[in-house]
MARVOTI-163073 format. One record per residue (C-alpha): residue number from 1; y, z, x. Coordinates in pm, 1 decimal. Example, Ala and Ser with C-alpha at 12.3 -4.5 7.8 and 13.67 -1.06 7.14 Angstrom:
2
LUMDO  resi  y  z  x
LUMDO  1  -450.0  780.0  1230.0
LUMDO  2  -106.0  714.0  1367.0
// end
This chain:
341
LUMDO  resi  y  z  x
LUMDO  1  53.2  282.5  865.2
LUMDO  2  310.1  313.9  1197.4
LUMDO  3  459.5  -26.6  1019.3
LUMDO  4  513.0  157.1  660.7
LUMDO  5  650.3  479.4  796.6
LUMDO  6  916.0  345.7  1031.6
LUMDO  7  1017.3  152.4  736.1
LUMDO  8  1070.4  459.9  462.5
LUMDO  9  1396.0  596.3  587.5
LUMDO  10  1537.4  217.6  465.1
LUMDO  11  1293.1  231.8  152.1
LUMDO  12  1406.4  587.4  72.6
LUMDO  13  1777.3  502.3  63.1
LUMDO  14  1733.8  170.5  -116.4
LUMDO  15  1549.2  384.4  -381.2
LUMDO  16  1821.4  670.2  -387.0
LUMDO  17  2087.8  384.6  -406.2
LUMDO  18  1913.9  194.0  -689.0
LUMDO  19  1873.8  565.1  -873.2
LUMDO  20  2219.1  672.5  -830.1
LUMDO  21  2395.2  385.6  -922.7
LUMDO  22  2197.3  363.2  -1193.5
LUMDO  23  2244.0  727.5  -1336.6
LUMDO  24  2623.1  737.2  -1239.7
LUMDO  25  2724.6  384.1  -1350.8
LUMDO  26  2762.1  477.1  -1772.7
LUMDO  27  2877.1  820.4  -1702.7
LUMDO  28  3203.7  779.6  -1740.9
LUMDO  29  3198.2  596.8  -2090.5
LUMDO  30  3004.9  872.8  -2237.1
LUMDO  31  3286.2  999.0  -2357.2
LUMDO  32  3409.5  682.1  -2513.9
LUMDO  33  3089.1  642.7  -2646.7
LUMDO  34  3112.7  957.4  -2840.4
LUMDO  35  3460.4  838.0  -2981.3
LUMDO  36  3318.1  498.2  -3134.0
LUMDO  37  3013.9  698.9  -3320.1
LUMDO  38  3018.5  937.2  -3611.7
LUMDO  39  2944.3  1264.8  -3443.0
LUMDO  40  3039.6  1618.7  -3566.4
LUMDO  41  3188.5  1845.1  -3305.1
LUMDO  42  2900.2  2004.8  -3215.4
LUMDO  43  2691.1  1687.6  -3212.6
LUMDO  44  2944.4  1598.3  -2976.7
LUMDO  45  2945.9  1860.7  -2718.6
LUMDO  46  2552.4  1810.1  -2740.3
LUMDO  47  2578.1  1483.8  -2648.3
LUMDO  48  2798.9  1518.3  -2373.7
LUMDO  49  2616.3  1816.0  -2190.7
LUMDO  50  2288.9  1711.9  -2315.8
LUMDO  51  2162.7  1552.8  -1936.6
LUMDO  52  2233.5  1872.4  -1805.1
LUMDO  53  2115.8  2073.9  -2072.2
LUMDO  54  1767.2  1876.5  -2051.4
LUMDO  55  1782.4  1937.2  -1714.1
LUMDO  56  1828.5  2321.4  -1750.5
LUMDO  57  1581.2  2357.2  -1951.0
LUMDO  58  1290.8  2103.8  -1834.7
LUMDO  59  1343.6  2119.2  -1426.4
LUMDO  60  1113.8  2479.3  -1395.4
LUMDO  61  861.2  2316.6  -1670.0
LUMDO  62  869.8  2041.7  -1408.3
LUMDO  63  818.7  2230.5  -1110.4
LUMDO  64  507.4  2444.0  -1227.9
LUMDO  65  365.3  2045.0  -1386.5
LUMDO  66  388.3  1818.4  -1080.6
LUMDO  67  182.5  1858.5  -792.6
LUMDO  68  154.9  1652.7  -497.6
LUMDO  69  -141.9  1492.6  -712.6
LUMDO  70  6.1  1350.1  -947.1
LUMDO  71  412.6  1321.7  -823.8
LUMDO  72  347.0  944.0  -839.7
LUMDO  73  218.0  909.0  -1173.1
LUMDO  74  509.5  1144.7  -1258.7
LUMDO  75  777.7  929.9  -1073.5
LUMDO  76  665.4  594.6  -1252.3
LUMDO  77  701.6  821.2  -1574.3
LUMDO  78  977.2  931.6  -1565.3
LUMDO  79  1164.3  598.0  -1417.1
LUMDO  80  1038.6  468.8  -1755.0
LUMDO  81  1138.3  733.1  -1955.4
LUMDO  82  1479.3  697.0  -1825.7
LUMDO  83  1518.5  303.0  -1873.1
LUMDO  84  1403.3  407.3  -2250.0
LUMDO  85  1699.6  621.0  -2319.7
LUMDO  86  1948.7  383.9  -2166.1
LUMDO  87  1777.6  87.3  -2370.0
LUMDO  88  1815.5  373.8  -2677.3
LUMDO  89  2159.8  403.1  -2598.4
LUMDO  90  2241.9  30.3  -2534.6
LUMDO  91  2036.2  -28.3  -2876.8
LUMDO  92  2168.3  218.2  -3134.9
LUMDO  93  2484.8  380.0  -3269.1
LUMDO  94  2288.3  557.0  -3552.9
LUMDO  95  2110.9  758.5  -3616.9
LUMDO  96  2298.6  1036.5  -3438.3
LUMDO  97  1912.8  1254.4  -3432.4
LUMDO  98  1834.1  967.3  -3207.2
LUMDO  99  2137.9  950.9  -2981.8
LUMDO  100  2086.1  1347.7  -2917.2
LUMDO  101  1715.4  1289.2  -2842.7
LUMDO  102  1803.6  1006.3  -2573.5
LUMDO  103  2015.5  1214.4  -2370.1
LUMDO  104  1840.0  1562.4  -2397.5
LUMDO  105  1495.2  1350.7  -2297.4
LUMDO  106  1754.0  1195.5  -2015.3
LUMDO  107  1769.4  1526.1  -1878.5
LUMDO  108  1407.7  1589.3  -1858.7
LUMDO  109  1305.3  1224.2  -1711.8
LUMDO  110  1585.8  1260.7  -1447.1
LUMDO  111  1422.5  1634.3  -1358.5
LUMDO  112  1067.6  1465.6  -1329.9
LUMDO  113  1200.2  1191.1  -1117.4
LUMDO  114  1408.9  1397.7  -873.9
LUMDO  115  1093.8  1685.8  -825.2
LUMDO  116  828.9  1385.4  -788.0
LUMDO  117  1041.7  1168.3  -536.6
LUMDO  118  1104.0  1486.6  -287.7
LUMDO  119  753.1  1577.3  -349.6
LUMDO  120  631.4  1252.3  -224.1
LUMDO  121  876.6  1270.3  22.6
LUMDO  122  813.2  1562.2  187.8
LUMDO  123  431.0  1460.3  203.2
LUMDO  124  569.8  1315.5  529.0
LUMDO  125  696.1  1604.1  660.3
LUMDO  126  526.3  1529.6  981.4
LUMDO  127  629.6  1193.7  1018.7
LUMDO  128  869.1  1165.3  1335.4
LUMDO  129  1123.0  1015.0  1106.0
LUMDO  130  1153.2  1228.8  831.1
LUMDO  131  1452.4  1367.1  912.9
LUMDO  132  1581.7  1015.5  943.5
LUMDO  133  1414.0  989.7  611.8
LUMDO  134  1641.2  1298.4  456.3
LUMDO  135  1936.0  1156.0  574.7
LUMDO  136  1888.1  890.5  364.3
LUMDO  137  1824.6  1021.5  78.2
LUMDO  138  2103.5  1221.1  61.6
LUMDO  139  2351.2  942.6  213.3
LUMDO  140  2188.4  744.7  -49.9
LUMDO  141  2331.4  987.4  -347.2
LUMDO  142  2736.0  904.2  -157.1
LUMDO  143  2669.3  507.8  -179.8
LUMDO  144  2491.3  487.9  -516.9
LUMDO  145  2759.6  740.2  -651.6
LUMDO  146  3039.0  489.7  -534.9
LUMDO  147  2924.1  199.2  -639.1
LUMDO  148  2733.7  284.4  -987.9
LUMDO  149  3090.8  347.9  -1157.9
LUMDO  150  3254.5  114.5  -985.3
LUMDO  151  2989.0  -162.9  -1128.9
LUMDO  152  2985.0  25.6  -1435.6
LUMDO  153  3332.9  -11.7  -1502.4
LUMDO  154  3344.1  -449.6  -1418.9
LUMDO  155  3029.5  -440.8  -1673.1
LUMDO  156  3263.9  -284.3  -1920.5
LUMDO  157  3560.8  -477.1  -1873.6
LUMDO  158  3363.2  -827.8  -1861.6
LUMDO  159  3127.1  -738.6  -2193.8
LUMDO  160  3154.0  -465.7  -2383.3
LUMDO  161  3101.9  -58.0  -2339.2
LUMDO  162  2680.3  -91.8  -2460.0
LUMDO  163  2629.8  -308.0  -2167.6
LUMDO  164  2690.3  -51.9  -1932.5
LUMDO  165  2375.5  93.5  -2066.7
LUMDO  166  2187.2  -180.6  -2033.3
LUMDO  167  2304.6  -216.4  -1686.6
LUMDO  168  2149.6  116.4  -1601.9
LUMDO  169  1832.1  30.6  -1753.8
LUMDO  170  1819.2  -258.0  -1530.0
LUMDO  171  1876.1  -60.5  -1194.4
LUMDO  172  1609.5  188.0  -1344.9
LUMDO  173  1366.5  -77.9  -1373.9
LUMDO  174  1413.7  -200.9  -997.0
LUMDO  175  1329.7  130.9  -879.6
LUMDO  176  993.9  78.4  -1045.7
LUMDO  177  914.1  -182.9  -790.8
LUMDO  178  941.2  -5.2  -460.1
LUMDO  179  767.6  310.9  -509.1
LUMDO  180  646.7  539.6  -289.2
LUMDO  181  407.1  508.1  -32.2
LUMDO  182  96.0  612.8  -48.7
LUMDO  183  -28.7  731.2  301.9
LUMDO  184  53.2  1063.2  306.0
LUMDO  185  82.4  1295.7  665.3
LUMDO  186  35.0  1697.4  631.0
LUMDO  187  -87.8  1970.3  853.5
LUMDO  188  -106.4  2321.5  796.7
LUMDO  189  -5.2  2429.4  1143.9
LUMDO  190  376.1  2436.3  1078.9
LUMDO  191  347.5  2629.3  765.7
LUMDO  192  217.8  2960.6  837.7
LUMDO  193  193.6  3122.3  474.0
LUMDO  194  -93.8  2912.8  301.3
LUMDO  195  -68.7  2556.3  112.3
LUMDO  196  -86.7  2736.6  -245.4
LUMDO  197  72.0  2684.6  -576.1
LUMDO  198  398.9  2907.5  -625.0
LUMDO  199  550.1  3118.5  -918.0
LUMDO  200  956.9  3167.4  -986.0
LUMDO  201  882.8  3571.7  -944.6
LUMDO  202  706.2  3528.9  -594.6
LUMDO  203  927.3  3232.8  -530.6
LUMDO  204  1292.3  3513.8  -612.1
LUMDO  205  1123.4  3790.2  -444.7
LUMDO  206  1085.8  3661.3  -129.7
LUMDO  207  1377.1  3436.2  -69.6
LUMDO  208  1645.4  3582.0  -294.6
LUMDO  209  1893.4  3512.7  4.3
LUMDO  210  1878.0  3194.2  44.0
LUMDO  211  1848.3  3152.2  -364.6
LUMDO  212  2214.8  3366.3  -391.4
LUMDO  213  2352.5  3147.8  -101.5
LUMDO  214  2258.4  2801.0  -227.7
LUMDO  215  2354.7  2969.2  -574.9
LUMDO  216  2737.9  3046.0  -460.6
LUMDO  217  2785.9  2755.7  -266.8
LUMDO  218  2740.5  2513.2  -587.4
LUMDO  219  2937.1  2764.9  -800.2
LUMDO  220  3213.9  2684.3  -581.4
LUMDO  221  3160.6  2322.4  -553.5
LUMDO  222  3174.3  2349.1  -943.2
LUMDO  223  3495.1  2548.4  -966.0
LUMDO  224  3661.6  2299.2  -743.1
LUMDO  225  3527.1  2034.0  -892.6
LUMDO  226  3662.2  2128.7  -1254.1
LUMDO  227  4011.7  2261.3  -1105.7
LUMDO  228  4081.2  2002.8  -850.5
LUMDO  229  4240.4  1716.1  -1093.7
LUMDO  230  4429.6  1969.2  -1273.0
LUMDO  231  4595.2  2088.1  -935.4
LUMDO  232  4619.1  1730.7  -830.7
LUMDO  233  4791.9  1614.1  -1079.2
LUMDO  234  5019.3  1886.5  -1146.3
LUMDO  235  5058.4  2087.4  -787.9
LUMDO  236  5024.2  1842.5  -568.8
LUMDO  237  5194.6  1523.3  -773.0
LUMDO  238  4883.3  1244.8  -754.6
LUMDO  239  4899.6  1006.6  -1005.3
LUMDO  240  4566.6  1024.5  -1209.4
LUMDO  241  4408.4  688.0  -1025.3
LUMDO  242  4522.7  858.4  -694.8
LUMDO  243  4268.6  1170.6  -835.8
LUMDO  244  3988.5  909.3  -890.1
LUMDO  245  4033.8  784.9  -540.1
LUMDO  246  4027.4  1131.5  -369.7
LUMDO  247  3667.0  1137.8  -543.7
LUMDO  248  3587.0  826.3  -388.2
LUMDO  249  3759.3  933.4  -42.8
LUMDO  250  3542.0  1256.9  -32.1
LUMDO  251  3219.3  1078.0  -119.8
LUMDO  252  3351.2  835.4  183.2
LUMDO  253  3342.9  1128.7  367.0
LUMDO  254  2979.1  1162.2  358.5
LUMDO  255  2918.6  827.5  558.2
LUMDO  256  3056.1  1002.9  860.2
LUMDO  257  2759.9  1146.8  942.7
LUMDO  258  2583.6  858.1  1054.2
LUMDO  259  2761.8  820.3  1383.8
LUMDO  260  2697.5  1193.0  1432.2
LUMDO  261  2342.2  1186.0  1372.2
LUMDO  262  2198.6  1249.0  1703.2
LUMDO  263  2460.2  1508.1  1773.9
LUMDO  264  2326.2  1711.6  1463.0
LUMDO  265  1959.4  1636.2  1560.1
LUMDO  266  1988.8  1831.9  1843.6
LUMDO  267  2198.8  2165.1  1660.7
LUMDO  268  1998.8  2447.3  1503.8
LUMDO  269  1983.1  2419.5  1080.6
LUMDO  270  2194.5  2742.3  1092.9
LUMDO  271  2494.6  2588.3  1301.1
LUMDO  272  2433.0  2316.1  1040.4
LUMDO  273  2509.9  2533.4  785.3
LUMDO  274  2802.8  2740.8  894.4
LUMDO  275  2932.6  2382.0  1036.8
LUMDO  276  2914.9  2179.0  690.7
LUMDO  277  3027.4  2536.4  466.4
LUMDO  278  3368.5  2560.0  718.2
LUMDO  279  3410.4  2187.6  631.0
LUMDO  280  3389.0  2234.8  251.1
LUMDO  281  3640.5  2533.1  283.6
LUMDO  282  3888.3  2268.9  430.5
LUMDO  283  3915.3  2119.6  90.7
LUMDO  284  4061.7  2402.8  -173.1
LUMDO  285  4263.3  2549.5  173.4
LUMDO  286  4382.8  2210.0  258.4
LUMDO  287  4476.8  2163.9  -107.7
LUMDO  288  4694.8  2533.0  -117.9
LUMDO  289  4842.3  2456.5  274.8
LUMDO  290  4869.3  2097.5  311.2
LUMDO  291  5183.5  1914.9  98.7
LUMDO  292  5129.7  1574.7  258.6
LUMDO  293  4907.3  1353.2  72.3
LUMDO  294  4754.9  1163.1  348.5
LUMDO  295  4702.8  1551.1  561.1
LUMDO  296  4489.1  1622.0  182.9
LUMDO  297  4344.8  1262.8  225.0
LUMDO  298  4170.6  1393.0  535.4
LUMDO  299  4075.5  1714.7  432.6
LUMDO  300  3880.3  1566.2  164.0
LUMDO  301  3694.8  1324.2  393.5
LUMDO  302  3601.1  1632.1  556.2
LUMDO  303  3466.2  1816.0  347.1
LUMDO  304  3299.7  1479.2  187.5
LUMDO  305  3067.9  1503.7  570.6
LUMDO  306  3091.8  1888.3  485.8
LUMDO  307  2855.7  1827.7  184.6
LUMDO  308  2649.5  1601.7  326.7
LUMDO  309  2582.7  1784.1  614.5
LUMDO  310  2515.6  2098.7  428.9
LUMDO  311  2250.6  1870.8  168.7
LUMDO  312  2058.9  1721.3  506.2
LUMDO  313  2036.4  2047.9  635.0
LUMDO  314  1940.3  2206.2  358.5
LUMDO  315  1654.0  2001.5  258.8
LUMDO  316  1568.9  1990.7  616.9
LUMDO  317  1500.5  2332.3  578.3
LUMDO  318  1271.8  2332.2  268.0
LUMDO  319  1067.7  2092.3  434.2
LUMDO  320  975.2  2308.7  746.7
LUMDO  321  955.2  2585.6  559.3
LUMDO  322  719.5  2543.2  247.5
LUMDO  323  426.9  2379.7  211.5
LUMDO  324  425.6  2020.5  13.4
LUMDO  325  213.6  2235.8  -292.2
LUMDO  326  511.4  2463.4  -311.3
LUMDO  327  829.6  2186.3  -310.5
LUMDO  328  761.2  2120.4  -713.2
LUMDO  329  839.3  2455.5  -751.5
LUMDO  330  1068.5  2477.8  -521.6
LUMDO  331  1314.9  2223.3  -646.9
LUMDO  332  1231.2  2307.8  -1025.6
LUMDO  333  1395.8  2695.1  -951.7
LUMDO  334  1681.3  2532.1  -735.3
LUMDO  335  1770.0  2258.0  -1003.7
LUMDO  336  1813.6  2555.8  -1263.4
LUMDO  337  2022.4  2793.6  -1097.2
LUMDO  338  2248.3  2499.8  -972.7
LUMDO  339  2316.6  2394.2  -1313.4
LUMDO  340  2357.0  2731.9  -1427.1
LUMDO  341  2626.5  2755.5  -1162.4
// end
C-alpha cells in the first residue's frame, strides 16, 4: 500500500496532464468550428458557452449525486461520457440538435469528472504526501493547459480542424487506464464536525466568508482575463501572438513553485493566501505601471506562481477542513459560483 501511495503524487499529475490537455487542446477551434456549420446566432452562442453552461447547471446536481461510494464509478463515467462528445464532434456537422447536446452533456461529464477525481483524492487526506499530491494536481492543470493547445494546433495544421477532436478523445481514453487507487486512508480525528452528507443552505450559512472570498477572487481573475488582450494589444502595443505568449508565460509562472515547495510547506495556509492574492495583484498593477514589455513579462510569471499558490492552498484547505462525505458538495457549490463569476 506504502508502494501505491508514494507513487500517487506522479499518478495524480499524469492524470491531470492527460485531462487537461485533453479538454484544452480543441478549445480554441470551437470557434472555427461554429463558422464551417450552419448555426443560427443563438445556436451559436449555445454552442460556444455550452461547457460552461452544462457545467453551471449540472456541478450542484453533481455534488449532492457522488459520494465517496461511488466517485469511481462516476469518474470512469464521466471520462466516457466525455470521449463520446469529442467522438460526436469529430463525427458530425449535422444535425445542429446534436452538436448542442455534445457540448451541453460536455459540461456535465467534465463536472462529474472534476467532483469524483478530488473526491477520491482527498480519501487520502491522511496520507503523508497528500499535499505533495495537491501540488500536482494543480501543477498538472499549468502543463496540460500548455501543451493541449499547443498539440491541438500541429493536429490542425497537419490534418484537418475534426481531428483535433479526435485527438481529445484519445487523451480522454488514456485517462481511463490509470485510475484511481483504491486503498483509501480516513480518520475522523482531524475533522471535528461529523463525517455527514452536506446541503448548499448549511454549506452558505456557515462558511459564507470563505464562499464571498473565493467568489471575488475568480471574478477578478475573469475581468482580467476578458480585458487583458484588449489592453495588450491596444495600451500596451503587443502584437496579438505576443498576447498568446503572455498566456503561456503566466501559466509558466505556475512551475515556479516547485523549487519553493518546502519553503511553503512550512508557512501557515493564511500567509499562503495573502502571499499568492499580492502576487495576482502584480498583474493588472504591473499592466497600468509597468511600460516595458519584458518588466510586464515578469509580472505575469508572477502572478502565474500567484495562482498556483493560491489553488494549492486553497484545496489544501478543503481537505483539512471537511470531511471526504462533504467534498462532493463542496466542490459542486464552488464550481457554480465560480462560473457564475
Amino acid at each position: 500500500m506504502n508502494g501505491k501511495l508514494d507513487l500517487l503524487p506522479f499518478t495524480t499529475f499524469v492524470q491531470g496532464f492527460l485531462f487537461w490537455a485533453a479538454a484544452t487542446a480543441a478549445v480554441g477551434y470551437i470557434p472555427l468550428l461554429v463558422e464551417t456549420t450552419n448555426f443560427s446566432t443563438t445556436q451559436a452562442a449555445v454552442f460556444l458557452s455550452g461547457t460552461a453552461i452544462g457545467r453551471m447547471v449540472f456541478q450542484p446536481i453533481m455534488g449532492q449525486f457522488i459520494s465517496p461510494k461511488n466517485c469511481l464509478q462516476v469518474y470512469a463515467g464521466a471520462l466516457i461520457g466525455l470521449m463520446s462528445c469529442s467522438i460526436c464532434l469529430f463525427l458530425f456537422s449535422n444535425p445542429v440538435s446534436l452538436l448542442l447536446c455534445s457540448r451541453l452533456l460536455e459540461g456535465a461529464f467534465f463536472s462529474g469528472f472534476i467532483i469524483s477525481w478530488r473526491t477520491q483524492l482527498n480519501r487520502f487526506s491522511q496520507s503523508p504526501n497528500f499535499e505533495s499530491v495537491n501540488d500536482s494536481y494543480v501543477i498538472s492543470q499549468n502543463a496540460g493547459r500548455l501543451a493541449g493547445p499547443m498539440a491541438g494546433g500541429i493536429i490542425v495544421a497537419k490534418f484537418d480542424l475534426y481531428s483535433v477532436f479526435l485527438f481529445s478523445a484519445i487523451l480522454y481514453s488514456l485517462c481511463l487506464i490509470i485510475l484511481p487507487q483504491k486503498t483509501t486512508i480516513t480518520s475522523t480525528d482531524n475533522h471535528s464536525r461529523e463525517h455527514i452528507r452536506i446541503t448548499y443552505a448549511q454549506l452558505f450559512s456557515r462558511n459564507w466568508r470563505l464562499l464571498l472570498v473565493h467568489h471575488l477572487e475568480f471574478m477578478c481573475l475573469g475581468l482580467w482575463l476578458a480585458s487583458w488582450p484588449i489592453f495588450a494589444v491596444y495600451a500596451s502595443g503587443f502584437s496579438p501572438t505576443e498576447v498568446g505568449y503572455s498566456f503561456a508565460i503566466a501559466a509558466a509562472g505556475g512551475f515556479l513553485v516547485l523549487p519553493l515547495r518546502k519553503l511553503l510547506r512550512k508557512t501557515a495556509l493564511k500567509v499562503r493566501f495573502v502571499i499568492s492574492l499580492v502576487l495576482l495583484f502584480l498583474q493588472p498593477s504591473g499592466a497600468l505601471l509597468i511600460s516595458a514589455h519584458l518588466g510586464l513579462w515578469i509580472m505575469l510569471l508572477l502572478g502565474g506562481l500567484g495562482s498556483t499558490i493560491y489553488f494549492t492552498a486553497f484545496h489544501q484547505f478543503i481537505s483539512k477542513t471537511y470531511p471526504v462525505e462533504q467534498i462532493p458538495a463542496i466542490y459542486g457549490f464552488l464550481g457554480t459560483s465560480t462560473f457564475l463569476a
